[in-house]
C-alpha positions as CSV (number, residue, x, y, z in Angstrom):
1,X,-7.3,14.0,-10.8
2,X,-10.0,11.2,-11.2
3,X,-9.8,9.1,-14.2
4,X,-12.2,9.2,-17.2
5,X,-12.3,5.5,-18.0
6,X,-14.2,3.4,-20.5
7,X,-13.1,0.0,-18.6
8,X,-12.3,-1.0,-15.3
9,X,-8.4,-0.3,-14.9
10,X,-6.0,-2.8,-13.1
11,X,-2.9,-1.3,-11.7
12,X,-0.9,-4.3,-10.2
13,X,2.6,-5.5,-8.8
14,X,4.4,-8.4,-8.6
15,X,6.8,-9.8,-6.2
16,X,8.8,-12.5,-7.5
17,X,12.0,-15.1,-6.6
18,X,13.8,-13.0,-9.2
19,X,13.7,-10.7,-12.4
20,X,14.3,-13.9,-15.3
21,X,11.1,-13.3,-17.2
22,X,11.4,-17.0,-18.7
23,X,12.6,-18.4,-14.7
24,X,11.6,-17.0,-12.1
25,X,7.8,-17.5,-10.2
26,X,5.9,-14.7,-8.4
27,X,5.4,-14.8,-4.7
28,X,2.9,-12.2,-4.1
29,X,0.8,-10.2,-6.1
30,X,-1.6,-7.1,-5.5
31,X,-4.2,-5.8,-8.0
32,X,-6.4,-2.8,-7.3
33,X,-9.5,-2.3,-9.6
34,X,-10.6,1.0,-10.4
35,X,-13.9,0.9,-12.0
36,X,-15.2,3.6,-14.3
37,X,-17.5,5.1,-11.8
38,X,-14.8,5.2,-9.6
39,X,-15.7,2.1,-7.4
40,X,-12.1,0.6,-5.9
41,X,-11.8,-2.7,-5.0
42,X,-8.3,-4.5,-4.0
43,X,-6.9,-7.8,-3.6
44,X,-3.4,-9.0,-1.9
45,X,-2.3,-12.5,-2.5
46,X,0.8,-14.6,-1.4
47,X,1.5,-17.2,-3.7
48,X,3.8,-20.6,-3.0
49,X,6.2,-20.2,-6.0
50,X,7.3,-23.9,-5.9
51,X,11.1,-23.2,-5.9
52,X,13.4,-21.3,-3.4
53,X,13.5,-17.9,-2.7
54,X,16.9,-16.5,-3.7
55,X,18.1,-14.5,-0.3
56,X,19.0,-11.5,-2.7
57,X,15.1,-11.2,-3.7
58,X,14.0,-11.7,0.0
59,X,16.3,-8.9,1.0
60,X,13.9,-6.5,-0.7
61,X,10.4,-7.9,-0.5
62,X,11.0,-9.4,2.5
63,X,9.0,-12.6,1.8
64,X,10.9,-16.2,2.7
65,X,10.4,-19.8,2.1
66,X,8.0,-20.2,5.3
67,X,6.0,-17.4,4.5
68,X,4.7,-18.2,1.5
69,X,4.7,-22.7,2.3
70,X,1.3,-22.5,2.9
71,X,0.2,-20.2,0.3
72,X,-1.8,-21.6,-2.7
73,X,0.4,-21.9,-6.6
74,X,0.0,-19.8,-9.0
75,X,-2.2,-22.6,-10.8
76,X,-4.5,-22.7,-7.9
77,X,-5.8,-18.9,-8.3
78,X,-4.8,-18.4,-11.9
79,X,-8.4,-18.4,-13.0
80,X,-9.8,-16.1,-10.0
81,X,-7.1,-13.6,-11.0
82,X,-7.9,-14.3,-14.9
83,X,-11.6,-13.7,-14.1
84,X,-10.9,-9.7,-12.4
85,X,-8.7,-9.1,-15.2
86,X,-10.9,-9.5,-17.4
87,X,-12.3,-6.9,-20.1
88,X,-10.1,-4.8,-18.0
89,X,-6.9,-2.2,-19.3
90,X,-3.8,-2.8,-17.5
91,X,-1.8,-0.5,-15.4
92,X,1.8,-0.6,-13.5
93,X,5.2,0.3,-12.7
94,X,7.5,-0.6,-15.0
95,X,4.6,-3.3,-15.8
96,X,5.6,-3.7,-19.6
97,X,8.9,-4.3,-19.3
98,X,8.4,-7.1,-16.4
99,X,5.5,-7.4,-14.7
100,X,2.8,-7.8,-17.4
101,X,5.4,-10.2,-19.4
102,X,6.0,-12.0,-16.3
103,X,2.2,-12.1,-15.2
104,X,0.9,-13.8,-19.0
105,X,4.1,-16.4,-18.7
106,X,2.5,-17.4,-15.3
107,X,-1.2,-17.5,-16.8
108,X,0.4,-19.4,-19.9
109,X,2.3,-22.2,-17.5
110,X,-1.4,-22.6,-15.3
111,X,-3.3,-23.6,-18.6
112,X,-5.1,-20.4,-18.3
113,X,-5.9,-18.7,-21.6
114,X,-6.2,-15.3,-20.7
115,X,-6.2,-12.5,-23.8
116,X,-4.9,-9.8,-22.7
117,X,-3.6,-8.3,-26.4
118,X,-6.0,-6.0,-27.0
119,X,-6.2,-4.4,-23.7
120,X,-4.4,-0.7,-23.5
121,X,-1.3,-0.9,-20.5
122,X,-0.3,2.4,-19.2
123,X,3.6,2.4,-17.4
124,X,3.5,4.8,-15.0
125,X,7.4,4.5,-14.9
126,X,7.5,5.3,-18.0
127,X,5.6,8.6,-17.9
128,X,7.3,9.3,-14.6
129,X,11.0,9.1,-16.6
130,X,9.9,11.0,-19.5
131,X,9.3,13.8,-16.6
132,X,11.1,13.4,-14.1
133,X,13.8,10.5,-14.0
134,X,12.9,8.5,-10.7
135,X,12.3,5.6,-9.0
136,X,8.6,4.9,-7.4
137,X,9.8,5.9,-3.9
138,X,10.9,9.0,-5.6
139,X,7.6,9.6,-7.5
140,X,5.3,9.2,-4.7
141,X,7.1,11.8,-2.3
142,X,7.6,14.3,-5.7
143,X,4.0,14.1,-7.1
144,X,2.5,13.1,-3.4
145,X,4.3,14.4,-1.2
146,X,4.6,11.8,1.3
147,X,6.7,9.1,2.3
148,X,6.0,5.4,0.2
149,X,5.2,2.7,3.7
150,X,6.3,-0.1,3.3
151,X,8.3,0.1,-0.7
152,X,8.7,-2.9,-2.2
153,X,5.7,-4.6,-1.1
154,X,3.3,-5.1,-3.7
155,X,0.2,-3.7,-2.2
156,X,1.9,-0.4,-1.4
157,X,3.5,-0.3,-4.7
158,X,0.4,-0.7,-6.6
159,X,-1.6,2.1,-4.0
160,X,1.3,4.2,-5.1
161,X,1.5,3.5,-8.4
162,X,-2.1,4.6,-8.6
163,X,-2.1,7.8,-6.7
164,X,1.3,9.1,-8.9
165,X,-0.3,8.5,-12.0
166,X,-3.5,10.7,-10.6
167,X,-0.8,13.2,-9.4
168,X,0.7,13.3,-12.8
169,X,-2.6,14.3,-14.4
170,X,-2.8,17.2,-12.0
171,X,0.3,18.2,-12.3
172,X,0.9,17.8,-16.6
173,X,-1.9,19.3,-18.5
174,X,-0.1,17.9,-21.7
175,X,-1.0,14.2,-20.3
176,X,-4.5,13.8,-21.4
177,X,-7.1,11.9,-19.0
178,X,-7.6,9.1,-21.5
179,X,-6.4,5.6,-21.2
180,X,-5.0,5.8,-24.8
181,X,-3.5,8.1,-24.7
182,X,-1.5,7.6,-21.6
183,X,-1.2,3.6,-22.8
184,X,0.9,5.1,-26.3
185,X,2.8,7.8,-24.4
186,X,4.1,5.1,-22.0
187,X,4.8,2.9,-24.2
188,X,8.7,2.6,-25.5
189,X,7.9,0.5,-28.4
190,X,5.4,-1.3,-30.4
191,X,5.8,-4.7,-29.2
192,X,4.5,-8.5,-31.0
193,X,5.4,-10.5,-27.7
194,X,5.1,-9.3,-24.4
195,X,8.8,-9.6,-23.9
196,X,9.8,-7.4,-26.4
197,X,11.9,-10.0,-29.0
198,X,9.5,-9.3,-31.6
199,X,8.2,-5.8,-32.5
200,X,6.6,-3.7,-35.0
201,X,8.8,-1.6,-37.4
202,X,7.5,1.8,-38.9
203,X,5.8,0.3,-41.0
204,X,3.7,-1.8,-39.5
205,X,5.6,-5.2,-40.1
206,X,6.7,-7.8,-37.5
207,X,10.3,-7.9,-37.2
208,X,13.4,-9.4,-34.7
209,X,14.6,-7.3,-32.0
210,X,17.2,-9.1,-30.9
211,X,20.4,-11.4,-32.0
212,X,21.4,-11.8,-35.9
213,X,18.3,-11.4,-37.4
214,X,17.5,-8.0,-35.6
215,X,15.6,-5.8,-37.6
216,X,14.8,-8.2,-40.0
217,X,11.2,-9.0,-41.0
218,X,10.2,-12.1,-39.0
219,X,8.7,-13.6,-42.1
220,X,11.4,-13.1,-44.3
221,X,14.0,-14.8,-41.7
222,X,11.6,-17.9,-41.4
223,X,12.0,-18.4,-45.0
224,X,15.6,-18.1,-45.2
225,X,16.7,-19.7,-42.2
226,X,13.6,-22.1,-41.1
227,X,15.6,-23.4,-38.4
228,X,15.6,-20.8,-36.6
229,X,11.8,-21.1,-35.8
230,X,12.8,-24.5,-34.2
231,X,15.7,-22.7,-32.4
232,X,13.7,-20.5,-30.4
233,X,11.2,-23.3,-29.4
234,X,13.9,-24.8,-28.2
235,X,15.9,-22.2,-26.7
236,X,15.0,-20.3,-23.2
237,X,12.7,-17.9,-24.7
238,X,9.3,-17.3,-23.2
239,X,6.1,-18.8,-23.3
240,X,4.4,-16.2,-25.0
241,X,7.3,-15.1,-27.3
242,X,7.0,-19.0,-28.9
243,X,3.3,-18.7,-29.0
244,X,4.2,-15.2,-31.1
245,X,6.0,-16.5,-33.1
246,X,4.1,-19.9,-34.3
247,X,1.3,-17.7,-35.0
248,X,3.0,-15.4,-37.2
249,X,4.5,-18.5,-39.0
250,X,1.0,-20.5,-39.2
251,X,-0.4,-17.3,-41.0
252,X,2.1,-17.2,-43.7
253,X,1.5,-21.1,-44.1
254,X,-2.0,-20.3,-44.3
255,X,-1.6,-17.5,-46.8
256,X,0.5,-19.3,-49.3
């Protein structure tokens, strides 16, 4: 089934030294633009990492040290990948649990202010385990019918994360053909920080989702235990989680 969109879509994949949101650098990535008349257009990129290749992430991807020496940094493209992402939704395989965290901590280390908060991300993993319970592989020979070439390289990945999520509109006349829709329904939680520390309770109010404080509204913790604002400055959290969180405590300073 086509998709009825209102904005370009970006379905993209990552392929990375490793799966430490905070650590670990991306070493390829693929992005295929589906515009709302249908137009395609695609782009594969190697990317120097600037660290080692761990042997257990080469096993998969199959991309080493020499391969990618060459290659530009992340820095170096950042703001030619910034520029056609742009205006666009965002689309993956389990994208919102890694890749889309993984992606803005990359934009944020490059100096590249890229806002991407208001955009509507649709997981097709997540739609495809609410059905079915499999892995990509899986989904493209269930919903396709076919064999997935070369899995676990990012340009085949994101060609077949976009043809499953088609498939699934075909075959689910429950999903609707609407971005969001498909961004809530694949969505596990209401997030504040791409990494998921911070989230939205049922009532609409920021809280912890992690450690001592989970559950707790985030403004209520920073009054009662304001050190714990400078703890997670300080600590390995992401980028982007810190940013969160040093905007939700400049508003209350604002505010009072």
């Amino acid at each position: 089934m086509k998709l009825k969109l209102r904005n370009p879509l970006v379905f993209f994949d990552l392929e990375t030294t490793g799966t430490n949101i905070n650590t670990d650098r991306i070493v390829e990535i693929c992005y295929l633009k589906v515009h709302p008349n249908g137009n395609e257009e695609s782009k594969n990129l190697r990317i120097n990492p600037e660290m080692h290749i761990p042997k257990e992430a080469s096993d998969i991807h199959h991309i080493y040290d020499a391969d990618v020496a060459d290659c530009p940094t992340f820095k170096e493209v950042a703001r030619n990948i910034a520029r056609d992402f742009e205006g666009c939704d965002i689309a993956g395989f389990n994208s919102n649990r890694f890749d889309v965290p993984l992606l803005v901590e990359e934009f944020l280390r490059a100096g590249v202010d890229l806002d991407i908060s208001r955009r509507k991300f649709i997981d097709v993993q997540v739609i495809f385990h609410k059905k079915e319970e499999r892995t990509l592989s899986a989904a493209v020979k269930f919903y396709c019918g076919k064999e997935l070439d070369g899995a676990h390289g990012a340009e085949a990945d994101t060609r077949g994360t976009y043809e499953v999520l088609q498939a699934q509109l075909d075959r689910y006349p429950d999903l609707q053909n609407d971005v969001a829709f498909l961004a809530d329904y694949s969505s596990q939680r209401k997030i504040v920080d791409f990494a998921g520390r911070m989230v939205y309770n049922e009532q609409g109010v920021e809280v912890f989702n992690f450690g001592k404080y989970k559950g707790m509204p985030v403004t209520e913790v920073l009054q009662r235990d304001p050190g714990y604002y400078a703890w997670i400055q300080n600590s390995d959290f992401t980028l982007n989680t810190k940013a969160a969180l040093t905007k939700i405590r400049l508003r209350e300073i604002t505010h009072k």
